[in-house]
VORO-908285 format. One record per residue: residue number from 1; chain; residue in one letter; x, y, z of N, C-alpha, C, O in turn. Coordinates in nm, 3 decimals. Layout:
// VORO-908285
> NUM / A / A / X / Y / Z / X / Y / Z / X / Y / Z / X / Y / Z
...
This chain:
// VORO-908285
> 1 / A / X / 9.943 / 2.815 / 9.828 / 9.861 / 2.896 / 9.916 / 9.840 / 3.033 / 9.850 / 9.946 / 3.086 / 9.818
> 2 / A / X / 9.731 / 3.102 / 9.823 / 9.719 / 3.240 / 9.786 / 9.707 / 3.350 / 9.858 / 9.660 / 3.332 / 9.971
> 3 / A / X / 9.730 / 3.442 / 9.834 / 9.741 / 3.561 / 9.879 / 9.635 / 3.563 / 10.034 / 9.677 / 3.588 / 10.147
> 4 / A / X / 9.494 / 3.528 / 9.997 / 9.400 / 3.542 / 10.091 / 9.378 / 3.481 / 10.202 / 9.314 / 3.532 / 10.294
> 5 / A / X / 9.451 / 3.317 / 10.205 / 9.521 / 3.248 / 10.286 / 9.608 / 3.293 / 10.351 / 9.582 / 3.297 / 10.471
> 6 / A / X / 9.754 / 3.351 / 10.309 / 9.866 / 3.390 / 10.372 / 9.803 / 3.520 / 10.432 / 9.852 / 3.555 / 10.539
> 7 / A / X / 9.684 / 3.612 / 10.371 / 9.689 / 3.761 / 10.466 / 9.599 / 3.663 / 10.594 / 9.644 / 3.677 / 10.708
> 8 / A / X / 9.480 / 3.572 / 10.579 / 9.434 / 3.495 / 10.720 / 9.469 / 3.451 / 10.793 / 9.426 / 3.440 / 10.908
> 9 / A / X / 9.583 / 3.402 / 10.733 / 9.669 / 3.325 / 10.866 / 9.749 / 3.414 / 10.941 / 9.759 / 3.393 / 11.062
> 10 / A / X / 9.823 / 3.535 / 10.876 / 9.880 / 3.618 / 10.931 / 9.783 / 3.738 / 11.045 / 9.827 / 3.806 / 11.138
> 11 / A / X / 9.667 / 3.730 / 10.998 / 9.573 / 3.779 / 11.091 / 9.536 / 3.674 / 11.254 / 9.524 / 3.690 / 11.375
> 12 / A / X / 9.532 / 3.579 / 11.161 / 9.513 / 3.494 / 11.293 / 9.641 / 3.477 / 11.400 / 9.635 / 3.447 / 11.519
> 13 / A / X / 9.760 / 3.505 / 11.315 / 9.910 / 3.458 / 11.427 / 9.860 / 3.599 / 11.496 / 9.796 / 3.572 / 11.598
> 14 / A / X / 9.869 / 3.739 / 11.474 / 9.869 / 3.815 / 11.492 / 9.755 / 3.826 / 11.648 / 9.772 / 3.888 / 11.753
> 15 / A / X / 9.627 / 3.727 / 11.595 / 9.536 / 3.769 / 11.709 / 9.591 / 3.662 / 11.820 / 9.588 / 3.708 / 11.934
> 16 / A / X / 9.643 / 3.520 / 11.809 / 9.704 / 3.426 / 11.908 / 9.801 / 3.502 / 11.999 / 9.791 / 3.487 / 12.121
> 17 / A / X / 9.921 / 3.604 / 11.929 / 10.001 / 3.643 / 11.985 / 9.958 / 3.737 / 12.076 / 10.018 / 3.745 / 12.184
> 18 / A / X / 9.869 / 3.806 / 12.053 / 9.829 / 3.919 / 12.174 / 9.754 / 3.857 / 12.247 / 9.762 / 3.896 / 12.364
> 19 / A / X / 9.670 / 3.763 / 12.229 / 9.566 / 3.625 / 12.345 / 9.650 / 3.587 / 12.396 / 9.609 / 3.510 / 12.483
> 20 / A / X / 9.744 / 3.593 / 12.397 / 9.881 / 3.477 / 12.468 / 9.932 / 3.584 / 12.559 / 9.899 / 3.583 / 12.678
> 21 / A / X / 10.023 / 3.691 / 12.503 / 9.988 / 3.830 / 12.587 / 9.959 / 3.871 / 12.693 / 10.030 / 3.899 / 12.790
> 22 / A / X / 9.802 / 3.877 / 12.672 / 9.696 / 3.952 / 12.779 / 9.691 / 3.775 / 12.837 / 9.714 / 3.773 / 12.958
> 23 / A / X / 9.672 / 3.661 / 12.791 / 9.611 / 3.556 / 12.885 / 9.750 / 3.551 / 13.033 / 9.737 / 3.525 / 13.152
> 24 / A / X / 9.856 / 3.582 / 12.961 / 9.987 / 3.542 / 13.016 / 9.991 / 3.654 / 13.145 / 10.035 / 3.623 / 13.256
> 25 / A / X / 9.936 / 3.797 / 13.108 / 9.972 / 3.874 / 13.238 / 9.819 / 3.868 / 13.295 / 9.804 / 3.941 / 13.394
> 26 / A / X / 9.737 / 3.819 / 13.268 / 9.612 / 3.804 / 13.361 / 9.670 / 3.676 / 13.462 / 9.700 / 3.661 / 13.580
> 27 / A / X / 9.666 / 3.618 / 13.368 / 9.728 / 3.459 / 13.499 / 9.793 / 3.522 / 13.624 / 9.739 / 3.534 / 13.734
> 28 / A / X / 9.950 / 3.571 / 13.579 / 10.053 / 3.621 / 13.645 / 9.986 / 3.746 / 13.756 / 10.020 / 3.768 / 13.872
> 29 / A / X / 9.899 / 3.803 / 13.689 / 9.858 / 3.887 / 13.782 / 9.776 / 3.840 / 13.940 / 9.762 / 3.914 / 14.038
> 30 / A / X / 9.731 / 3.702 / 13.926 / 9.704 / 3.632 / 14.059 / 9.826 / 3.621 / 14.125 / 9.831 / 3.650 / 14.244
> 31 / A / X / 9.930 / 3.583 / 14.063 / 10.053 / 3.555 / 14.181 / 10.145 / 3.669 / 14.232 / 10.181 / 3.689 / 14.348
> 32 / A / X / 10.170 / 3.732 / 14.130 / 10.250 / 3.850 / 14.080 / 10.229 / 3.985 / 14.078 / 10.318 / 4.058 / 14.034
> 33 / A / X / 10.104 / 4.038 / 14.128 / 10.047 / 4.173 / 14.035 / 10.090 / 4.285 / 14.031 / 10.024 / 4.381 / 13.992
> 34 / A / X / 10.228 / 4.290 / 14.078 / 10.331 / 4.409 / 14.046 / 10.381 / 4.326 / 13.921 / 10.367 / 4.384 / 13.813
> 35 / A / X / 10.428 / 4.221 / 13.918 / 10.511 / 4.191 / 13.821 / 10.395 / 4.216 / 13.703 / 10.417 / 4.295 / 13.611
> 36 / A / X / 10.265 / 4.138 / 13.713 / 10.216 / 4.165 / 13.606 / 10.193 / 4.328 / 13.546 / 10.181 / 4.340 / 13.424
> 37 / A / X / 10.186 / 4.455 / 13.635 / 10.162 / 4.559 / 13.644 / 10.292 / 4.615 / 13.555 / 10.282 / 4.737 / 13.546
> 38 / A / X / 10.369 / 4.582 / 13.510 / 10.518 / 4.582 / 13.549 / 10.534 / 4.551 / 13.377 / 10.613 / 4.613 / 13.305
> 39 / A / X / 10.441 / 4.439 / 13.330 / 10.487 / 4.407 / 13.218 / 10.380 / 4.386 / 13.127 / 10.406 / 4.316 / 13.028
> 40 / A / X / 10.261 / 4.433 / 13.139 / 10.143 / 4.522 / 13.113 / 10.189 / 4.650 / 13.028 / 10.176 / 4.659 / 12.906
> 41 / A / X / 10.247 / 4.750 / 13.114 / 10.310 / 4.866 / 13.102 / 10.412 / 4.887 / 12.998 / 10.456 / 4.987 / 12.941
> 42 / A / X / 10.437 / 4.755 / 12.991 / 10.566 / 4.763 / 12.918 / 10.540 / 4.793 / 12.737 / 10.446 / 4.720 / 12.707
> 43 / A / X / 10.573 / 4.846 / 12.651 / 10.513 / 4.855 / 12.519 / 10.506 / 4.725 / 12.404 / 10.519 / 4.720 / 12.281
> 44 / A / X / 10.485 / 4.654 / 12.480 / 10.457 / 4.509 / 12.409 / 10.386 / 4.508 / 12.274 / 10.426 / 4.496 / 12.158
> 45 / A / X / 10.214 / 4.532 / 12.356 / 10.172 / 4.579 / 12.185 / 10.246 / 4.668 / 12.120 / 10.278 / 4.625 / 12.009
> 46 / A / X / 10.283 / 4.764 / 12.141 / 10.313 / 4.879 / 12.033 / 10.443 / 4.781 / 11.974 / 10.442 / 4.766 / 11.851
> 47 / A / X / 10.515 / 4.737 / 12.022 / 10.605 / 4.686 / 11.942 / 10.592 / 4.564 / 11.913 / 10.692 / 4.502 / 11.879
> 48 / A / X / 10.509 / 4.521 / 11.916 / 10.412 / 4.390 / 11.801 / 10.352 / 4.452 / 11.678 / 10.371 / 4.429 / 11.559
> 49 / A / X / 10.276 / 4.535 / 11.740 / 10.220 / 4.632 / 11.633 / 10.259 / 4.685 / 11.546 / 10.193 / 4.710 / 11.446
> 50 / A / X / 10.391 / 4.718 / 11.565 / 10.499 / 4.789 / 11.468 / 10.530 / 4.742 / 11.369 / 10.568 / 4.795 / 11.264
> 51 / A / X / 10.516 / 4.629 / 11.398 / 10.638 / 4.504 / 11.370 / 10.559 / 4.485 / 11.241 / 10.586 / 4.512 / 11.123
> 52 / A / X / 10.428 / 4.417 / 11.316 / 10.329 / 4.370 / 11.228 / 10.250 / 4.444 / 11.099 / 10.196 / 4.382 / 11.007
> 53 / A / X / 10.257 / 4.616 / 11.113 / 10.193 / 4.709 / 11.041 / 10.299 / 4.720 / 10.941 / 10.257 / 4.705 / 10.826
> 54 / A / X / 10.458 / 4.749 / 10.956 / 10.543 / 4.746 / 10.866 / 10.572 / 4.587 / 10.787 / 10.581 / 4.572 / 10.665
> 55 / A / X / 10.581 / 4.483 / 10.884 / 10.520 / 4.366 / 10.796 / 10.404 / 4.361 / 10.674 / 10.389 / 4.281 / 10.581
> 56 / A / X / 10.343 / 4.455 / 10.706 / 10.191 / 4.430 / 10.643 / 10.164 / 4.489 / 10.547 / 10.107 / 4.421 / 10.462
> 57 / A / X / 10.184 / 4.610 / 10.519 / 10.213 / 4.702 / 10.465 / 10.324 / 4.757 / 10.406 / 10.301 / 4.840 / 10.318
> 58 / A / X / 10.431 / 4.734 / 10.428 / 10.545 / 4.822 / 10.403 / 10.546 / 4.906 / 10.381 / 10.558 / 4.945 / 10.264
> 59 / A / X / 10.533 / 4.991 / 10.493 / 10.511 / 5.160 / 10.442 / 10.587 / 5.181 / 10.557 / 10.514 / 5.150 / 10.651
> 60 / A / X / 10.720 / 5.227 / 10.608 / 10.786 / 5.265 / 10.694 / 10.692 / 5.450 / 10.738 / 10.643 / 5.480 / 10.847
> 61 / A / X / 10.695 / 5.525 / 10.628 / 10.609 / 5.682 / 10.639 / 10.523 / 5.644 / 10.787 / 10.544 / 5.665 / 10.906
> 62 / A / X / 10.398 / 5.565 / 10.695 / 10.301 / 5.456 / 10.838 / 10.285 / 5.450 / 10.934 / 10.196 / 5.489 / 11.009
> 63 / A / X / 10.449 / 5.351 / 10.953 / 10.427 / 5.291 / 11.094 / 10.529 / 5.391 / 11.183 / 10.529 / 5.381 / 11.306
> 64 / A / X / 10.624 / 5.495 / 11.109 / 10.646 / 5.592 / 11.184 / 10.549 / 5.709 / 11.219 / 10.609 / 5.787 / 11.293
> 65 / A / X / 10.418 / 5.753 / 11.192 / 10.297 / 5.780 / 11.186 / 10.237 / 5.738 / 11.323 / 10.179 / 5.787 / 11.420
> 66 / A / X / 10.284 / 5.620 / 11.276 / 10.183 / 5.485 / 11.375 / 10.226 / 5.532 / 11.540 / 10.156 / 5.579 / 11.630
> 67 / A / X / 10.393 / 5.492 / 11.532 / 10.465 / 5.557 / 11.620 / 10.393 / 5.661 / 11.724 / 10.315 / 5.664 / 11.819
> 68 / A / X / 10.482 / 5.751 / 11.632 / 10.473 / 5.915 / 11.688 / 10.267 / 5.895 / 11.782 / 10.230 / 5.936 / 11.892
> 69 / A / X / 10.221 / 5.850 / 11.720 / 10.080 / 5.881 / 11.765 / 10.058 / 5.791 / 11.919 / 9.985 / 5.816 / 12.015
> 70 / A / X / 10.159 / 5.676 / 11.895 / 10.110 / 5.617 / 12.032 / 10.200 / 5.656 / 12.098 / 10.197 / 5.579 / 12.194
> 71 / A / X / 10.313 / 5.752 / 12.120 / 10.374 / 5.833 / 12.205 / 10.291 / 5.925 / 12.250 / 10.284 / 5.949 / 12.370
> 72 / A / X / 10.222 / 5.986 / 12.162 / 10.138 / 6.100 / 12.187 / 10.030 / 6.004 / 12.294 / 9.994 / 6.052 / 12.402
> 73 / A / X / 9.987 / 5.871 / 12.251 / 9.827 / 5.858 / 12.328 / 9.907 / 5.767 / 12.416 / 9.834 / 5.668 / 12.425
> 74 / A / X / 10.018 / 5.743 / 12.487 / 10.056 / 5.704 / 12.569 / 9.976 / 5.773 / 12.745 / 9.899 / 5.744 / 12.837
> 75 / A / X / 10.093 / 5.904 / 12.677 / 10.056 / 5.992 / 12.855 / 9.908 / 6.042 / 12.855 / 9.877 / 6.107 / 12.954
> 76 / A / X / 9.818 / 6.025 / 12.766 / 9.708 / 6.087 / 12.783 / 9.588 / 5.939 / 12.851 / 9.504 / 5.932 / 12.942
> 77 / A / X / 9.619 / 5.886 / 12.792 / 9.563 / 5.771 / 12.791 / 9.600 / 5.712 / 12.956 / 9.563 / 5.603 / 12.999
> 78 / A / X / 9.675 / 5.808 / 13.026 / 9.679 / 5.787 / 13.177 / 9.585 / 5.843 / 13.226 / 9.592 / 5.826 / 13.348
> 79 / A / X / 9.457 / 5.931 / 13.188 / 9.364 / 5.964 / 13.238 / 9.234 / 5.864 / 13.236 / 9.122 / 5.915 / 13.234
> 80 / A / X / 9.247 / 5.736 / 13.235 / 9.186 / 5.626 / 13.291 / 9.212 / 5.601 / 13.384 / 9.119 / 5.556 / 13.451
> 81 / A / X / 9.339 / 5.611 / 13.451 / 9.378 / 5.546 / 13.621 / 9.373 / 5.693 / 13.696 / 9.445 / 5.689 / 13.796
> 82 / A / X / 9.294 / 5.853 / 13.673 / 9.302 / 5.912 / 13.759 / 9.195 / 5.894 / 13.826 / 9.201 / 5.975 / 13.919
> 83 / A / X / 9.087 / 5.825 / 13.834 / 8.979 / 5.755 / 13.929 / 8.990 / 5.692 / 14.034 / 8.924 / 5.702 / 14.137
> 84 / A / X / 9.128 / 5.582 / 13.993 / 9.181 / 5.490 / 14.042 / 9.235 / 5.549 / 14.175 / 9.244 / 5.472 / 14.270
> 85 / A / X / 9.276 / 5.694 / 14.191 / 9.394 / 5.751 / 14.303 / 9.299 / 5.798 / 14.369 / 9.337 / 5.842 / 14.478
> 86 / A / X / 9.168 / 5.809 / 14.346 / 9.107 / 5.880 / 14.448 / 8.947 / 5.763 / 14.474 / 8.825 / 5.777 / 14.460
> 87 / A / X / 9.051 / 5.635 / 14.523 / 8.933 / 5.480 / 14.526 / 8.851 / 5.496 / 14.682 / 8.734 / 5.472 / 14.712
> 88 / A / X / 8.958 / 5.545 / 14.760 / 8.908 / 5.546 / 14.903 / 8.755 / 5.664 / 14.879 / 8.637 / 5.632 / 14.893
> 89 / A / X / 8.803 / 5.788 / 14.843 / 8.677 / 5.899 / 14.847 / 8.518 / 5.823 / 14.744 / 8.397 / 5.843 / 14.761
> 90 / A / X / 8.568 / 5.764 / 14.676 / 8.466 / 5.658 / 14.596 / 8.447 / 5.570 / 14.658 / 8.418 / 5.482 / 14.576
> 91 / A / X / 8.445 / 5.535 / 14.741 / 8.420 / 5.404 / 14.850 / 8.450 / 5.280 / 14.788 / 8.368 / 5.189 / 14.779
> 92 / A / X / 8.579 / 5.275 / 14.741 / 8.652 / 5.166 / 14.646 / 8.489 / 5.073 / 14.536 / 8.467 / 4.952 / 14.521
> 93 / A / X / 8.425 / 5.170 / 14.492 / 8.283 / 5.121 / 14.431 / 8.396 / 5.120 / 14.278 / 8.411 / 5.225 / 14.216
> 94 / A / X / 8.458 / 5.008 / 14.238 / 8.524 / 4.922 / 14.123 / 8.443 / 4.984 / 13.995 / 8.507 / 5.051 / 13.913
> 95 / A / X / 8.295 / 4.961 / 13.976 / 8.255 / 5.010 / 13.867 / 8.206 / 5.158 / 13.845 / 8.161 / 5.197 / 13.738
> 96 / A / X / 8.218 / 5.227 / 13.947 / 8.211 / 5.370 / 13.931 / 8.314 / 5.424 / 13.924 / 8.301 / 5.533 / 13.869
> 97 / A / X / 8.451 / 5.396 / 13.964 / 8.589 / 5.421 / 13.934 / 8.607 / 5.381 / 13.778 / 8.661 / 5.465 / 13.707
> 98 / A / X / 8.567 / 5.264 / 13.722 / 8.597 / 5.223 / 13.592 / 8.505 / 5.278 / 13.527 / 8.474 / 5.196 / 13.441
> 99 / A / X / 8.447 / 5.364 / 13.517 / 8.313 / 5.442 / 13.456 / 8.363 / 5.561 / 13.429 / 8.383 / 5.624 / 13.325
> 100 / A / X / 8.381 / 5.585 / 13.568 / 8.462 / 5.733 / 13.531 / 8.639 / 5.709 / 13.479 / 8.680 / 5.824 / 13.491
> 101 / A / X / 8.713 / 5.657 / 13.448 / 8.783 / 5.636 / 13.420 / 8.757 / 5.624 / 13.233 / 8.817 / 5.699 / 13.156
> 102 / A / X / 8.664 / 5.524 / 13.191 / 8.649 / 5.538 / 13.074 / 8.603 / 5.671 / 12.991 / 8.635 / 5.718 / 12.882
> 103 / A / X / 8.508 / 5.710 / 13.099 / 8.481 / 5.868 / 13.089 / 8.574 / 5.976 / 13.096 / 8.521 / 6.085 / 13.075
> 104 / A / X / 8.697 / 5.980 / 13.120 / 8.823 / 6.025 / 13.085 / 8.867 / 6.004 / 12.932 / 8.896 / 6.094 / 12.853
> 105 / A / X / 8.865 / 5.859 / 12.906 / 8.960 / 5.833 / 12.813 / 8.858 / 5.924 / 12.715 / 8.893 / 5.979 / 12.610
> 106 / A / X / 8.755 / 5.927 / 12.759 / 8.674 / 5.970 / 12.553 / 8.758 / 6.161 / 12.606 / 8.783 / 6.214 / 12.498
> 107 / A / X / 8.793 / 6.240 / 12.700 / 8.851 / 6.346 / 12.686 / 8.966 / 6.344 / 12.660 / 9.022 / 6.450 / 12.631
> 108 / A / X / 9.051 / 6.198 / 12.664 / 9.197 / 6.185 / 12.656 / 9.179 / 6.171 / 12.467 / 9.252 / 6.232 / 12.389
> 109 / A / X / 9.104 / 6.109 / 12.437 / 9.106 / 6.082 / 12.297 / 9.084 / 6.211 / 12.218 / 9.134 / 6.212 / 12.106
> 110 / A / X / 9.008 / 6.334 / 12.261 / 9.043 / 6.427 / 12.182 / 9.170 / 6.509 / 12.218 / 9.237 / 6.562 / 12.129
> 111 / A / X / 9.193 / 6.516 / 12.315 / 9.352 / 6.573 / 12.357 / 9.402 / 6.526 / 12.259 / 9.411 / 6.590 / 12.154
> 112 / A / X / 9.441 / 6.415 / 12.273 / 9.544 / 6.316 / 12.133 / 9.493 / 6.355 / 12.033 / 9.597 / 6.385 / 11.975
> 113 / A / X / 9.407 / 6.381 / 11.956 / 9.357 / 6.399 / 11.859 / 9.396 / 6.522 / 11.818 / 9.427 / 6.540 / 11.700
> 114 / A / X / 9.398 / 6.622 / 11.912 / 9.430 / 6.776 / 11.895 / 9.596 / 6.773 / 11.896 / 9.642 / 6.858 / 11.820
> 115 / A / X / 9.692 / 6.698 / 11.964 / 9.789 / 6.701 / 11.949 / 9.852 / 6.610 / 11.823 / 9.929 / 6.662 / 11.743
> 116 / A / X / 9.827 / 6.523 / 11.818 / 9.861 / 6.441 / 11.642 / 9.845 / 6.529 / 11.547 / 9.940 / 6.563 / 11.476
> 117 / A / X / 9.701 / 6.585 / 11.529 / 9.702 / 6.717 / 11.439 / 9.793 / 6.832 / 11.449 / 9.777 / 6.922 / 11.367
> 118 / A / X / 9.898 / 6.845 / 11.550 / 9.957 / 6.954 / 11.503 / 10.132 / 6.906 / 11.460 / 10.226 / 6.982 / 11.438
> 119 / A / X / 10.129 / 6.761 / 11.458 / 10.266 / 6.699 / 11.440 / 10.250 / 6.712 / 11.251 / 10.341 / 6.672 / 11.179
């Protein structure tokens, strides 16, 4: 097998494992949706991600890089669900809450941006 094989296949485990993931807490979220809420939250990707970028690369510098940055775009990246707290005054209208919510994240993304730059 050559090189270009082993990096495809490793792309492909990589994309099954997070489809499996997200398919696994969408399901769960019909029966469950605290539990799924619960383990959503939890840093799953990031520590797939980790895993997989120092797999991939071997550059420990990197994926401690990698790190530090999704600590940083963790708490910011909570300014997507501040729409969410105020659903009743929006007349629970789902896609104007998720509108403005995405419309957050592009101000959460330069926050992060301004704070990574000073690490």
């Amino acid at each position: 097998m050559n090189l270009n094989s082993k990096k495809n296949m490793f792309f492909i485990l990589k994309i099954l494992l997070a489809a499996v993931v997200i398919a696994f807490a969408s399901w769960l979220s019909g029966k469950y949706p605290k539990l799924a809420g619960f383990i959503i939250a939890l840093p799953l990707a990031t520590i797939i991600a980790l895993v997989f970028s120092y797999i991939e690369h071997k550059n420990p510098e990197n994926t401690i890089t990698f790190a530090k940055s999704v600590l940083v775009a963790v708490p910011v990246s909570y300014f997507f669900f501040i729409p969410f707290f105020f659903a009743k005054s929006l007349n629970n209208n789902f896609w104007l809450i998720y509108v403005l919510g995405l419309l957050l994240l592009i101000i959460a993304f330069f926050v992060h941006k301004f704070i990574v730059s000073l690490l």
